[in-house]
PyMOL commands that place a pseudoatom at each C-alpha (Angstrom):
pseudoatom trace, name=CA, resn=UNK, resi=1, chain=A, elem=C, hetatm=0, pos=[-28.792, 10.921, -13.606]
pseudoatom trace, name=CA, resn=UNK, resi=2, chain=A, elem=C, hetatm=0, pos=[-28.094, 9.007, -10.357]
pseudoatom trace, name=CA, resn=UNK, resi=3, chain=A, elem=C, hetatm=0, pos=[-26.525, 10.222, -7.591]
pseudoatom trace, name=CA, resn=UNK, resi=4, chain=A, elem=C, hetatm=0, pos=[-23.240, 8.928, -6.781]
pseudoatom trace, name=CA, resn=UNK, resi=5, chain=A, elem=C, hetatm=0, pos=[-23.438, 6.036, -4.065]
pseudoatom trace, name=CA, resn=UNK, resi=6, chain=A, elem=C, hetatm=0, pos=[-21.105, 6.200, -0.723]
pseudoatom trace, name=CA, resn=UNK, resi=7, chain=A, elem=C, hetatm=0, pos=[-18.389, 4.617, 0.541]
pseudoatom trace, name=CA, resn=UNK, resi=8, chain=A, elem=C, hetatm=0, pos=[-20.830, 2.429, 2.304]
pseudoatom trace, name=CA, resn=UNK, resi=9, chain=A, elem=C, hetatm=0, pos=[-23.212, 1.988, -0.715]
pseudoatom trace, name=CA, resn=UNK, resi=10, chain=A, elem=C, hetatm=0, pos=[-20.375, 0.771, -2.541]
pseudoatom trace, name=CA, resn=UNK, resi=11, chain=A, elem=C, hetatm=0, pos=[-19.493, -1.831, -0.358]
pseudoatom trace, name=CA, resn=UNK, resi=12, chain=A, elem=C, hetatm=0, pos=[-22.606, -2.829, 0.253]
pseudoatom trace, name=CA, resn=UNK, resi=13, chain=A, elem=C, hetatm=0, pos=[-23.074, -3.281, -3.777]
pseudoatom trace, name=CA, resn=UNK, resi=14, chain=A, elem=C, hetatm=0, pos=[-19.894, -5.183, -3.828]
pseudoatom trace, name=CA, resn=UNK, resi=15, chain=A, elem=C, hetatm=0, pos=[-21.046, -7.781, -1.240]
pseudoatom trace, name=CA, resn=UNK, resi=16, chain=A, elem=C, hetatm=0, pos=[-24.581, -7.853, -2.528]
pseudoatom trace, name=CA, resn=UNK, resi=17, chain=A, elem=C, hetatm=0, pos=[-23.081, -9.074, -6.208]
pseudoatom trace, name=CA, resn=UNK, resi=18, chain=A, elem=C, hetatm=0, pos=[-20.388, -11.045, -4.246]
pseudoatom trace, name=CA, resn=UNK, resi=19, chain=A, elem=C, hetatm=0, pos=[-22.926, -13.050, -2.032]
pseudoatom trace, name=CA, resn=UNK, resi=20, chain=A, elem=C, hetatm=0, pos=[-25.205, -13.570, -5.681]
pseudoatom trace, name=CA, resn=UNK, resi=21, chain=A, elem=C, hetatm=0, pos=[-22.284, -15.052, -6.922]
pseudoatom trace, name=CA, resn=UNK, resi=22, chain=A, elem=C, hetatm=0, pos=[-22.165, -17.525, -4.587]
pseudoatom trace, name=CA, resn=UNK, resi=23, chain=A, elem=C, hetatm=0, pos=[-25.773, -17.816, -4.414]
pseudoatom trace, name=CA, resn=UNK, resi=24, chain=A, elem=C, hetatm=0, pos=[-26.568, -16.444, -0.571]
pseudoatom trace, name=CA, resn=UNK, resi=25, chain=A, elem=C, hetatm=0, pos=[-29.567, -14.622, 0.587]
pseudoatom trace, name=CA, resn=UNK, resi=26, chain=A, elem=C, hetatm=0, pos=[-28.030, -11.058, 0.150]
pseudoatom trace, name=CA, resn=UNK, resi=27, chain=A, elem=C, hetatm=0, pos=[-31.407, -9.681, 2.178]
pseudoatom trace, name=CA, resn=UNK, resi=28, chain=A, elem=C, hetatm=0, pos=[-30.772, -11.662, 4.671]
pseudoatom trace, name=CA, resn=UNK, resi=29, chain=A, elem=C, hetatm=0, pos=[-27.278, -12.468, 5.089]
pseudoatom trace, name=CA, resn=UNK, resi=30, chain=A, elem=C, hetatm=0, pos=[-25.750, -9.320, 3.526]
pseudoatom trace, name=CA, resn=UNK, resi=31, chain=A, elem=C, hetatm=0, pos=[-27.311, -7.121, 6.334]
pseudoatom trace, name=CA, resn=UNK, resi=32, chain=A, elem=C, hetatm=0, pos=[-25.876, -9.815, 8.938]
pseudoatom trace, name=CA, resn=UNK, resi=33, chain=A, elem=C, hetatm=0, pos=[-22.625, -9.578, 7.665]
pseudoatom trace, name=CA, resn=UNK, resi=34, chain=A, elem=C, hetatm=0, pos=[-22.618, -5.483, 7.480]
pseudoatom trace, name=CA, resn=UNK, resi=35, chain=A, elem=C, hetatm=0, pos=[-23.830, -6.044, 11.280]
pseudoatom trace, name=CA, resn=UNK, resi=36, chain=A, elem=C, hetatm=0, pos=[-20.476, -7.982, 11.908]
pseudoatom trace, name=CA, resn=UNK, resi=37, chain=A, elem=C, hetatm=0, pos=[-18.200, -5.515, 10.120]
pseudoatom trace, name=CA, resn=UNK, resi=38, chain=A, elem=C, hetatm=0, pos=[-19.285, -2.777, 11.746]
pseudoatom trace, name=CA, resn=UNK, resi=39, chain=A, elem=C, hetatm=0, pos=[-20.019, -4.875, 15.375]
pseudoatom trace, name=CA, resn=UNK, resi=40, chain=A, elem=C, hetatm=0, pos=[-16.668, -6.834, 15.781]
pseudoatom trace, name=CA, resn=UNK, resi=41, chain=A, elem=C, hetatm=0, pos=[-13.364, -4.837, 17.054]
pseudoatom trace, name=CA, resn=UNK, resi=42, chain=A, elem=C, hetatm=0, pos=[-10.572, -7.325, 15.862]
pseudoatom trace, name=CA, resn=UNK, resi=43, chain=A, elem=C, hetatm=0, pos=[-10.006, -8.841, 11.946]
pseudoatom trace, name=CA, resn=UNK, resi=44, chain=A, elem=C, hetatm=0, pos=[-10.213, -12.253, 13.771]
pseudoatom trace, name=CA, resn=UNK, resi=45, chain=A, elem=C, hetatm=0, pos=[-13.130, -11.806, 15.217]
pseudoatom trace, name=CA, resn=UNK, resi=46, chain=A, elem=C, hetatm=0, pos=[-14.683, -10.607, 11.998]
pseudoatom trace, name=CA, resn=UNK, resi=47, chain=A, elem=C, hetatm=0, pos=[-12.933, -13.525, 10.293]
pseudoatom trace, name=CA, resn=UNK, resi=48, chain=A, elem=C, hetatm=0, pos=[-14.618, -15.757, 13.281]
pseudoatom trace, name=CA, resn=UNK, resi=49, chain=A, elem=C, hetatm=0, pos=[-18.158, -14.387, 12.902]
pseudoatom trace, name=CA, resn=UNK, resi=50, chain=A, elem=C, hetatm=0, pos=[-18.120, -14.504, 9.160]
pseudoatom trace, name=CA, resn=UNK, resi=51, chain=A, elem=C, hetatm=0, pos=[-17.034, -18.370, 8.907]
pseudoatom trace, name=CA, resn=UNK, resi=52, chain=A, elem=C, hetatm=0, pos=[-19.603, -19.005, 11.150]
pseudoatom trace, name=CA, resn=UNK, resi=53, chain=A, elem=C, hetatm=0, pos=[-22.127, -17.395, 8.511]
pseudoatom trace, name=CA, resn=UNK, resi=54, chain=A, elem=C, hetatm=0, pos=[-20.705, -18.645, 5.168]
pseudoatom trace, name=CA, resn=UNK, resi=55, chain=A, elem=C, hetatm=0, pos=[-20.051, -21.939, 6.812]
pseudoatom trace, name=CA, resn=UNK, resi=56, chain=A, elem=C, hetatm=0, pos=[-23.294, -23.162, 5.426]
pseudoatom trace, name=CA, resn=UNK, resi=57, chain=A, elem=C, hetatm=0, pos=[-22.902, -21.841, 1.802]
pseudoatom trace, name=CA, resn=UNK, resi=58, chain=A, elem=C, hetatm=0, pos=[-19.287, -22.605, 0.857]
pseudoatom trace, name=CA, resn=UNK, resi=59, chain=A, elem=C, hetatm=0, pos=[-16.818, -25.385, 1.329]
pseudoatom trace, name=CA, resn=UNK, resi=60, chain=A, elem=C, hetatm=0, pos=[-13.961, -25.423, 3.621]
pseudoatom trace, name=CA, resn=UNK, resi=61, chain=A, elem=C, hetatm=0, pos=[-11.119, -24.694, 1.288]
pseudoatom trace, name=CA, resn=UNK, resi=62, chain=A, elem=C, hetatm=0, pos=[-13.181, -21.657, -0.556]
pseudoatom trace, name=CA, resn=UNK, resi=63, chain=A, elem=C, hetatm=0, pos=[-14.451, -20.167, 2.865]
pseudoatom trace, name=CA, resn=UNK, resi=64, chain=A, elem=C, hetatm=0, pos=[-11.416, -18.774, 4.387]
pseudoatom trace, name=CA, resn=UNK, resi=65, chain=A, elem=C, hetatm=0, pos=[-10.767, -17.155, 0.949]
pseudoatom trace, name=CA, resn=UNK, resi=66, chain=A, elem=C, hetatm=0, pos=[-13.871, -15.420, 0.663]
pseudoatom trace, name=CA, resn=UNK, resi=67, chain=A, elem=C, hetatm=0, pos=[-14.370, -14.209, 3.999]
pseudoatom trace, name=CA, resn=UNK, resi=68, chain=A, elem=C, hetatm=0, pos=[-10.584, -12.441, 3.951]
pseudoatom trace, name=CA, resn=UNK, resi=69, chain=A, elem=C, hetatm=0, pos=[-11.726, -10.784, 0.632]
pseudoatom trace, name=CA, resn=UNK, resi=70, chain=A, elem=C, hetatm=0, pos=[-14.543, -9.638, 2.352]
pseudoatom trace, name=CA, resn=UNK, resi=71, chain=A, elem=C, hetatm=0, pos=[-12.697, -8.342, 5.102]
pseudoatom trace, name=CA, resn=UNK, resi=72, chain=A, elem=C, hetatm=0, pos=[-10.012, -6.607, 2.568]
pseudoatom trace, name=CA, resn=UNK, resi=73, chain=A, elem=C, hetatm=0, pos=[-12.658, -4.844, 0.982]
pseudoatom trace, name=CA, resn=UNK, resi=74, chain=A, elem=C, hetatm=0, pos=[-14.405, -3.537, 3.766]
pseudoatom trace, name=CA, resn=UNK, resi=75, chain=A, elem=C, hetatm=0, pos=[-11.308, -2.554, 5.100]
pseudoatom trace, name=CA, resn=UNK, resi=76, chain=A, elem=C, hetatm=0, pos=[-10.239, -0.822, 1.877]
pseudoatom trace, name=CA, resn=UNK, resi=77, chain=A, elem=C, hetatm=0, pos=[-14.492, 1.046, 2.370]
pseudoatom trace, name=CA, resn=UNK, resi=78, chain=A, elem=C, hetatm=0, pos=[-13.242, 2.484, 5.743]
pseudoatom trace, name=CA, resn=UNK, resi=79, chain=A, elem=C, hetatm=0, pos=[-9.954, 3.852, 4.642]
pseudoatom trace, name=CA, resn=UNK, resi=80, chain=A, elem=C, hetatm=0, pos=[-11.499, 5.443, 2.003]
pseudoatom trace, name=CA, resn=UNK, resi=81, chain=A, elem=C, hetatm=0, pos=[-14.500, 6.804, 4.118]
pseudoatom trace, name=CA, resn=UNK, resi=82, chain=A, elem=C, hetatm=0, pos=[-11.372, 7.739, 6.534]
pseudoatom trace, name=CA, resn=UNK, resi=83, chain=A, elem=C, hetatm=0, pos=[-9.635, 9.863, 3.284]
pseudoatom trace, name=CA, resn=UNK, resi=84, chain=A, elem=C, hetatm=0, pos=[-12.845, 11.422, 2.190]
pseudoatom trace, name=CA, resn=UNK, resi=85, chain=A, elem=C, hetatm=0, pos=[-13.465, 12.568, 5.709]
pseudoatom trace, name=CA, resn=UNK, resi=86, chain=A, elem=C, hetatm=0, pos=[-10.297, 13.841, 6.483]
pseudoatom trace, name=CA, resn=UNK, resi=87, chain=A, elem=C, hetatm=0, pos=[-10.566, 15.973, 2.999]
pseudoatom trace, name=CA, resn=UNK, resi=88, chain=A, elem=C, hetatm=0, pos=[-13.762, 17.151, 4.029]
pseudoatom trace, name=CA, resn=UNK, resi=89, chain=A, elem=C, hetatm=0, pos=[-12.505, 18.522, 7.535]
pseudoatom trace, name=CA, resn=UNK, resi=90, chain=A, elem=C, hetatm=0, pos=[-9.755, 20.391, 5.650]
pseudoatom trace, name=CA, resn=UNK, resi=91, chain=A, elem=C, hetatm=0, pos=[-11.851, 21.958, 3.605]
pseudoatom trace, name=CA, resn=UNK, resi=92, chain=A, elem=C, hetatm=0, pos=[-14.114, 22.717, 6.569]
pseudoatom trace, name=CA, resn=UNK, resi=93, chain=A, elem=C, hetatm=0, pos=[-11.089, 24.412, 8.452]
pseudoatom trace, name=CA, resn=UNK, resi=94, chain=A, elem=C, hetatm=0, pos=[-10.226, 26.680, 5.415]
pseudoatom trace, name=CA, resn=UNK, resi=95, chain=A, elem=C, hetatm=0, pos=[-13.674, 27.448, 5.155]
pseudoatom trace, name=CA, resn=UNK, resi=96, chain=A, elem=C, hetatm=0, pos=[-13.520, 28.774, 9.097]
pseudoatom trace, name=CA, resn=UNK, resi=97, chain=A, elem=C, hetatm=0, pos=[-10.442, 30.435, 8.277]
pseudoatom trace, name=CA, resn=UNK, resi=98, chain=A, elem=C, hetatm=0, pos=[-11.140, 32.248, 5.549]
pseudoatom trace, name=CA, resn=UNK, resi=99, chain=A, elem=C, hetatm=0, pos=[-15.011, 33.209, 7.079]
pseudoatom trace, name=CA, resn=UNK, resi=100, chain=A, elem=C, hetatm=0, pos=[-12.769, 34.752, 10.456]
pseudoatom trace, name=CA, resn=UNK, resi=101, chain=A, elem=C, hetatm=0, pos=[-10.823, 36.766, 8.531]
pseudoatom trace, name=CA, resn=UNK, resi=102, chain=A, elem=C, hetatm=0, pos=[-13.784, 37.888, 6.380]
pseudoatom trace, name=CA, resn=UNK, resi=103, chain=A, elem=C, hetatm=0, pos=[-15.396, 38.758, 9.970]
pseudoatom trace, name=CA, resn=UNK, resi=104, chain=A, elem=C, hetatm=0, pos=[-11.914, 40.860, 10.897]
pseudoatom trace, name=CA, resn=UNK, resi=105, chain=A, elem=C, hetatm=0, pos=[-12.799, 44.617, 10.726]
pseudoatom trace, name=CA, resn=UNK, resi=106, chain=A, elem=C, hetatm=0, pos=[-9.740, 46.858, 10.424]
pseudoatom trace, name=CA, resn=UNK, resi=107, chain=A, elem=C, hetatm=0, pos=[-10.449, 49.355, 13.541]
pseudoatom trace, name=CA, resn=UNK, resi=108, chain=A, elem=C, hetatm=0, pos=[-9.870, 52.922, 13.102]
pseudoatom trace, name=CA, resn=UNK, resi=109, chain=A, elem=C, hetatm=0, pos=[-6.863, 54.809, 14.093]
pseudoatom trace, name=CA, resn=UNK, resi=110, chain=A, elem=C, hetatm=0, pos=[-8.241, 56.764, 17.052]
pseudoatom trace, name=CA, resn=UNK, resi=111, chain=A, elem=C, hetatm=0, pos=[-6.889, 60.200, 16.313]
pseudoatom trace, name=CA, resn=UNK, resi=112, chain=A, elem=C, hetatm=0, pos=[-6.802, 62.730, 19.602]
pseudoatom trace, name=CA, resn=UNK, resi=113, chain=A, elem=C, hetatm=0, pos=[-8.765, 65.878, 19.360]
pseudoatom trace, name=CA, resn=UNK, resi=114, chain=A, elem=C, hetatm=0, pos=[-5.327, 68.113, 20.043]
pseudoatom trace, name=CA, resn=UNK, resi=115, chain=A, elem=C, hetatm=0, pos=[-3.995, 66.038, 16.756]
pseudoatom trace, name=CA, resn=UNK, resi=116, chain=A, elem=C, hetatm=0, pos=[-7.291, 66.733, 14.873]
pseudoatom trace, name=CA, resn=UNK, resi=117, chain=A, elem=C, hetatm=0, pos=[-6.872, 70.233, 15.740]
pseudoatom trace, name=CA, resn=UNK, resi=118, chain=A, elem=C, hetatm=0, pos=[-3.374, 70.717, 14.655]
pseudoatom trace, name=CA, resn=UNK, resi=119, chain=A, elem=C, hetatm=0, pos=[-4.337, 68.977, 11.324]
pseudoatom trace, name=CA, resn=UNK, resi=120, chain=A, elem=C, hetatm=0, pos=[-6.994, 72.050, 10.342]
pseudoatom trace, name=CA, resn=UNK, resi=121, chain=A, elem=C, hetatm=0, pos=[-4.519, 74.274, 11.729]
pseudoatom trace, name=CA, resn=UNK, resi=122, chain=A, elem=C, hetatm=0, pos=[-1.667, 73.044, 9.103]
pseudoatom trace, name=CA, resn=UNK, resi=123, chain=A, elem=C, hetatm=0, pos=[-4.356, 72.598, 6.432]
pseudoatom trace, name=CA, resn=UNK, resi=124, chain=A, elem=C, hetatm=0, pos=[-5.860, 76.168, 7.079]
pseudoatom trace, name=CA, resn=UNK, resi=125, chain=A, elem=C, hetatm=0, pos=[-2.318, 77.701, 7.162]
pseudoatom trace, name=CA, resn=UNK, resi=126, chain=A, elem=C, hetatm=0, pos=[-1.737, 76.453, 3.147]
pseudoatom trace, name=CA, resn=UNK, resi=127, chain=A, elem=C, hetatm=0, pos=[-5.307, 77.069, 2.587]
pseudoatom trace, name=CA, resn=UNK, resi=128, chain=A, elem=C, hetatm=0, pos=[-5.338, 80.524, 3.025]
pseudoatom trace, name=CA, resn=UNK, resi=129, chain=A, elem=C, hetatm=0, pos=[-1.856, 81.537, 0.871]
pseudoatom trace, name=CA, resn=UNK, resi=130, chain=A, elem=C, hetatm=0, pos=[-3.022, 84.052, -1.660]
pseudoatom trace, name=CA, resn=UNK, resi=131, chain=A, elem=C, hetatm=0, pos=[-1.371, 84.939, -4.957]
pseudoatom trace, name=CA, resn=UNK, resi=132, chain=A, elem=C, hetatm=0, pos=[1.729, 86.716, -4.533]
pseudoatom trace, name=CA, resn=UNK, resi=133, chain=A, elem=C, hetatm=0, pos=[1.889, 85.003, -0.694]
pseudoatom trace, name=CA, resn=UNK, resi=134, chain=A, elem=C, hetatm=0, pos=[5.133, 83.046, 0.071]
pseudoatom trace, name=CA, resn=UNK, resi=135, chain=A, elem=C, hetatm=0, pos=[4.422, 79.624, 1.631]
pseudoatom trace, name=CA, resn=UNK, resi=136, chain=A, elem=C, hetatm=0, pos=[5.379, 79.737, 5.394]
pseudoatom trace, name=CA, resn=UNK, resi=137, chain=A, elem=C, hetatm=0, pos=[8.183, 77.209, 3.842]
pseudoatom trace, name=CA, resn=UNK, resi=138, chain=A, elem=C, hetatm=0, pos=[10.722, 79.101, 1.725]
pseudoatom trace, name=CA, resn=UNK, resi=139, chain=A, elem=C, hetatm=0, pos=[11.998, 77.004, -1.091]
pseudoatom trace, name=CA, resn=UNK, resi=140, chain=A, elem=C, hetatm=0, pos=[14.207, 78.241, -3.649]
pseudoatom trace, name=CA, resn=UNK, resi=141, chain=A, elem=C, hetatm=0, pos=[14.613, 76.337, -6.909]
pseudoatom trace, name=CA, resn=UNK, resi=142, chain=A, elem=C, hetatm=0, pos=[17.867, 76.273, -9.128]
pseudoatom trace, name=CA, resn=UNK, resi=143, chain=A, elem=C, hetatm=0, pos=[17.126, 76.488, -12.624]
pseudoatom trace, name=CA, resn=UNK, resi=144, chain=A, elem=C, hetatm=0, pos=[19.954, 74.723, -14.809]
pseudoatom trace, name=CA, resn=UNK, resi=145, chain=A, elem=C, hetatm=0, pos=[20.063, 75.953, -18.291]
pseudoatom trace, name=CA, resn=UNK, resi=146, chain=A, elem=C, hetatm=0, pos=[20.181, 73.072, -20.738]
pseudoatom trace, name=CA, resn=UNK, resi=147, chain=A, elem=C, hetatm=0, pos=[21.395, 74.685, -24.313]
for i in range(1, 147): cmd.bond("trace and resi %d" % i, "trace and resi %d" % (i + 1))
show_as sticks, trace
zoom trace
């Protein structure tokens, strides 16, 4: 099974088929036209550099066409590449998150030794009631009859 191709890769197959179809060089002049896309800042200077390739391959009235659909995909590539990127730095920063609070260790109540001491104390005073012994607490319980 093939591995599935990138943003790039995808364009790239796009312009490779689109150049066959109008019979151009894809070798040559598909690399030369990636180097413009990715090279030139403005969409007229990519429009520019790209007339200036196709000039020789296509007529006039068809060359203005095909270099904007050129452009429109490549700029449809990025935003994708943009989306996919932005999903992936999402998931990144949940990732972070969730490894932080994985990495949070809930510190012990620090107990003083007077307040350990008074603890056994307590707990040594109820310990040692024998049978017949009252708890230090006197409790008295009401019975209700229910006939």
């Amino acid at each position: 099974m093939a591995a599935p191709e990138t943003v790039a890769g995808v364009f790239e197959s796009w312009l490779n088929d689109r150049l066959d179809s109008l019979e151009v060089d894809r070798d040559v002049y598909g690399a030369y036209i990636l180097g413009v896309l990715q090279e030139e800042e403005t969409e007229d200077e990519k429009m520019d550099a790209l007339q200036g390739i196709l000039s020789a391959f296509l007529e006039e009235d068809a060359l203005e066409n095909v270099c904007r659909e050129i452009i429109k995909h490549w700029a449809e590539s990025c935003s994708i590449s943009i989306a996919k990127n932005t999903q992936s730095d999402e998931v990144q920063a949940i990732a972070n998150m969730i490894e932080k609070q994985a990495q949070i260790v809930v510190k012990q109540k620090e107990v003083s030794e007077e307040a350990k001491k008074r603890k056994e104390a307590l707990l040594a005073q109820y310990a040692n009631v024998s049978e017949g012994e009252e708890y230090p607490l006197s409790l008295t319980f009401y019975s209700y009859g229910v006939c």
